[in-house]
N, C-alpha and C positions, 0 to 999 in steps of 0.2 A: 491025336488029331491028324485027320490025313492031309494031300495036300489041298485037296478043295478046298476044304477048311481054311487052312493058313492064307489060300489066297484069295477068299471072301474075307475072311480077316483085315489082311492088307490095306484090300479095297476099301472095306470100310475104313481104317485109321485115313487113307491118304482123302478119303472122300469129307472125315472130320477135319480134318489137317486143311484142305482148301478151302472147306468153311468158313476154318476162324481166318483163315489170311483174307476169304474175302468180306468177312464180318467186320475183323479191323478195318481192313479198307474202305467199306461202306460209313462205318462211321465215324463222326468227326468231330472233338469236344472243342468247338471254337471260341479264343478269351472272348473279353468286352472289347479290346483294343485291336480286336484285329477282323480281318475277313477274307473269306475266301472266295476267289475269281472263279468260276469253275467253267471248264473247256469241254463241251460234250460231245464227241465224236467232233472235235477240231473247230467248235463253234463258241461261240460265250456266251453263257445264258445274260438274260435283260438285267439280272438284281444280282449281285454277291451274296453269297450265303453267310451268316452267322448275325448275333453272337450266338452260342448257346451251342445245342447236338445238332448236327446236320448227316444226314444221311443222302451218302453218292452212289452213283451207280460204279462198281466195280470193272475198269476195261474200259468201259467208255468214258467216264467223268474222269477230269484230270483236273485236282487243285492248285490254285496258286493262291500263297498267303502274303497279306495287304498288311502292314502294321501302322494302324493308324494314328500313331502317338507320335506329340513332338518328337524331331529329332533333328540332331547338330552337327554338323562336319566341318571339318577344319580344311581349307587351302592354304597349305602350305607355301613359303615366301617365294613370292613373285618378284623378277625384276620388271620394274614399268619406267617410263620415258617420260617424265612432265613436260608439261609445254614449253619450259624454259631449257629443255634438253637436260635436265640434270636424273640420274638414273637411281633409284631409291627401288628400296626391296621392303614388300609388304606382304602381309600372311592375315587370312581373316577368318571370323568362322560365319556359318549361312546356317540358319534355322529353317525349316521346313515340317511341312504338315502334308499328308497325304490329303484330300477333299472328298477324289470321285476313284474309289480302289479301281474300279473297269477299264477307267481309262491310262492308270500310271502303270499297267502293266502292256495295253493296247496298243497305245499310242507310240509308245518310244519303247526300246528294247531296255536299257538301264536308264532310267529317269536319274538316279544319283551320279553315277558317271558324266552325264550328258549335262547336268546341273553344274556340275564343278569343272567340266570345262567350260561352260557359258559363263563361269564367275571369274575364269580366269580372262578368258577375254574381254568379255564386263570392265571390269577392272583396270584391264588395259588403258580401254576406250575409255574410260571416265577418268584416269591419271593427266592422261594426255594431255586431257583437254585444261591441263589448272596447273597455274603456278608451282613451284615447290614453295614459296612460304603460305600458299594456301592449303594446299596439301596438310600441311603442318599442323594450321589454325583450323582448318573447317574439318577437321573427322567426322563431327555428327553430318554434316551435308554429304559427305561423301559415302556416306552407310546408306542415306537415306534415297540419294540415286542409286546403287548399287541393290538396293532391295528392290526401289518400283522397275529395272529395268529386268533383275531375274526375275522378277513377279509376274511381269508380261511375258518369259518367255515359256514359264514353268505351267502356266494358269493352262493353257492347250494339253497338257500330260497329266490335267489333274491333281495338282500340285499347288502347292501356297507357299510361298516364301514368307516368314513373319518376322524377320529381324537377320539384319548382317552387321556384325562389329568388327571393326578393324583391329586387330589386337595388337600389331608393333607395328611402327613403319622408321625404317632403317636409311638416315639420307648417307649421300658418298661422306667417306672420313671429313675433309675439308671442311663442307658444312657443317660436320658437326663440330669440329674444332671452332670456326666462326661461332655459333650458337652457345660451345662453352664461355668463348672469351665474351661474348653478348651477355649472356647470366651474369658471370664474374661482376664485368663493368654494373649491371644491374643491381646487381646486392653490395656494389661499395658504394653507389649511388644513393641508394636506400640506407644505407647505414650512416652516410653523410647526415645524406635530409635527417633521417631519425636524430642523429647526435644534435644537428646544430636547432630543429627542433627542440629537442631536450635542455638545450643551454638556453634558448629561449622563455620557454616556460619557467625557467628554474631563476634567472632574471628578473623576467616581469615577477613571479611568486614574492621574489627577495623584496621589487622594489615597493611591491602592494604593500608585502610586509612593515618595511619601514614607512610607506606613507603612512598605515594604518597605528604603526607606534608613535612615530610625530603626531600625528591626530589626536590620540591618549595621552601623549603628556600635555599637549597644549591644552586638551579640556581639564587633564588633572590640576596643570597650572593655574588654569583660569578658575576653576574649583574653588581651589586655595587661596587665591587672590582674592577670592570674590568672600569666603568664610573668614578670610583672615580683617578686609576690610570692616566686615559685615561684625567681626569682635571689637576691634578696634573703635568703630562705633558706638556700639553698647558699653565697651568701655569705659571712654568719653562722657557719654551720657550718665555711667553712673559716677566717673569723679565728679560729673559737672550738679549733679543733684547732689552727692555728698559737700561739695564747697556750697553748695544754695543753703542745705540745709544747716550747716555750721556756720552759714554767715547769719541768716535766720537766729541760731541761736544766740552769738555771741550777740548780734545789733537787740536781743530780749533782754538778755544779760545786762548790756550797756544802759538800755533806760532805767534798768535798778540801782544802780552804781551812783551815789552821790558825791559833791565835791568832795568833801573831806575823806572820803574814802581812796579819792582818786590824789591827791595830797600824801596821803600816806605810801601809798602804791607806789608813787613818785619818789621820796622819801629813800625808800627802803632799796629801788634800781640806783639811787647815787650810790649809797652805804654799799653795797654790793659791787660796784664798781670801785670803790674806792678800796676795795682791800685786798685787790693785786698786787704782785710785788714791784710790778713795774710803776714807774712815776708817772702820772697822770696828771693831765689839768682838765678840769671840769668848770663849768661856764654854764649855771641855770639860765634856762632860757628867760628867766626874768631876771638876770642881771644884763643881758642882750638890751632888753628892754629898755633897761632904765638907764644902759648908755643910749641906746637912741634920741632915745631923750633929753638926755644932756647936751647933746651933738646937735639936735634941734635949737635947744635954749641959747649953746654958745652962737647957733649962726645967725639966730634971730637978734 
C-alpha cells in the first residue's frame, strides 16, 4: 500500500472514530427517575428530556442530569441559643424531592448546598425563638416549623421539602445532670406510688378475703343451727309420738287388766321387795287405811 493509500485509510478510521464519539454523544439512555436539562447553544429548552432514548445535538446540546427521587441529608450538629440563653447543639436530617428539574438547576447554582445552609440558619431562627424545656418536649413542632419554613424557601428552586427530624439535641452538661436527678427522683416516686399502691391492694384483698370467710362461716353456722334445730325438732316429735303411742297402749292394756289380776301384781312387787338383804319395813297401803280409820274412830 502506498502512502495515499495509508492516508485515506487514516482518514477513514479517524472519520469512524468521531462518528462513534459523536454517536455516543448524541444519544442518551435516560432512567425513569431522572432527566435531563439540556442547554442549546447556552439556552434551555421549554421541557427536560427523558425518560427513555433521547437524542442531542453533538457541540451544541449540553446535558445536565435532574434526579428525581427522594433524597436525605444530614446537618450536622448545630450550636443554637434558646430563648432562655441556654446553648444546646442539634444535628437533623431534611428530606427533599426535586418537582420542576428546569428550574433546580436554573434558578440557584447548588440547590442542596444553598438548602443546608438555609436549614442551618432555619434552625437557628426557630431555636431562639423557644424555651429550652420546650425545645425538649415539643420536637415534633419544631420539625414541623423547620419543614414549612425550608418549604417556602426551596418551592422558588423547584424543590419540595417533605419531612425534617431532629435526630439528637445535646443540652449544656448542667442541664443534663438536672434532667438526670429529675428521672432519678421520678422513678423513686413511681416506685413509692407502685409499692404503696401494691400494699394497698394486697390489704383491702386480705381484708375482702376475711370479710368474705366471716360471711361463710356465719352462714355455715347459721346452716347448722338451723339443721341442727330443725333435727332436734323431728326428734322431739318423734319421742313425743313414741310416749303417745306407748301411752295409747299401756291405757288399752289397762282396761283389760281386772282387780284380781292387779291384786296379784301387787302381791308379787311386796314378795320381791321383801327379799333383799337389807331390813325393810313395808306398810300396805291398806294398813295406812285402816289406821286412818281408827284415828277417826278414836277422835270421834
Amino acid at each position: 500500500m502506498d502512502a495515499t493509500g495509508t492516508a485515506v485509510l487514516c482518514i477513514v478510521v479517524a472519520v469512524v472514530v468521531i462518528a462513534i464519539i459523536i454517536l455516543v454523544n448524541a444519544i442518551r439512555i435516560v432512567p425513569e427517575y431522572q432527566r435531563l436539562v439540556v442547554f442549546r447553544l447556552g439556552r434551555v429548552l421549554s421541557q427536560p428530556r427523558g425518560p427513555g432514548l433521547v437524542l442531542l445535538i453533538p457541540i451544541v446540546d449540553r446535558p445536565v442530569k435532574v434526579d428525581l427521587r427522594e433524597q436525605v441529608r444530614e446537618v450536622p450538629h448545630q450550636v443554637s441559643i434558646t430563648k432562655d440563653n441556654a446553648p444546646i447543639s442539634i444535628d437533623f436530617l431534611w428530606y427533599f424531592k426535586v418537582i420542576e428539574p428546569t428550574a433546580s438547576v436554573v434558578a440557584v447554582g447548588n440547590f442542596e448546598l444553598s438548602a443546608a445552609g438555609m436549614a442551618t440558619t432555619t434552625l437557628r431562627s426557630v431555636i431562639g425563638g423557644i424555651a429550652l424545656d420546650d425545645v425538649l418536649s415539643q420536637r415534633e413542632n419544631i420539625n414541623t416549623t423547620l419543614r414549612t419554613k425550608l418549604d417556602e424557601v426551596t418551592e422558588r428552586w423547584g424543590v419540595k421539602v417533605t419531612n425534617v427530624e431532629i435526630r439528637e439535641i445535646i443540652p449544656p452538661k448542667d442541664v443534663q445532670d438536672a434532667m438526670n436527678r429529675q428521672m432519678t427522683a421520678e422513678r423513686i416516686r413511681r416506685a413509692v406510688v407502685t409499692e404503696s399502691s401494691g400494699t394497698r391492694e394486697a390489704a383491702i384483698n386480705v381484708a375482702e378475703g376475711e370479710k368474705q370467710a366471716a360471711i361463710l362461716k356465719a352462714e355455715g353456722q347459721k346452716q347448722a343451727t338451723v339443721l341442727q334445730a330443725e333435727g332436734d325438732k323431728q326428734a322431739q316429735a318423734l319421742r313425743a309420738e313414741g310416749f303417745a303411742v306407748a301411752l295409747d297402749k299401756i291405757f288399752a292394756s289397762a282396761k283389760l287388766i281386772d282387780q284380781k289380776t292387779m291384786t296379784l301384781q301387787y302381791f308379787e312387787a311386796l314378795k320381791s321387795m321383801g327379799q333383799g338383804a337389807s331390813t325393810k319395813y313395808i306398810f300396805p297401803m291398806e294398813f295406812t287405811s285402816m289406821i286412818e280409820n281408827f284415828i277417826k274412830n278414836k277422835d270421834s
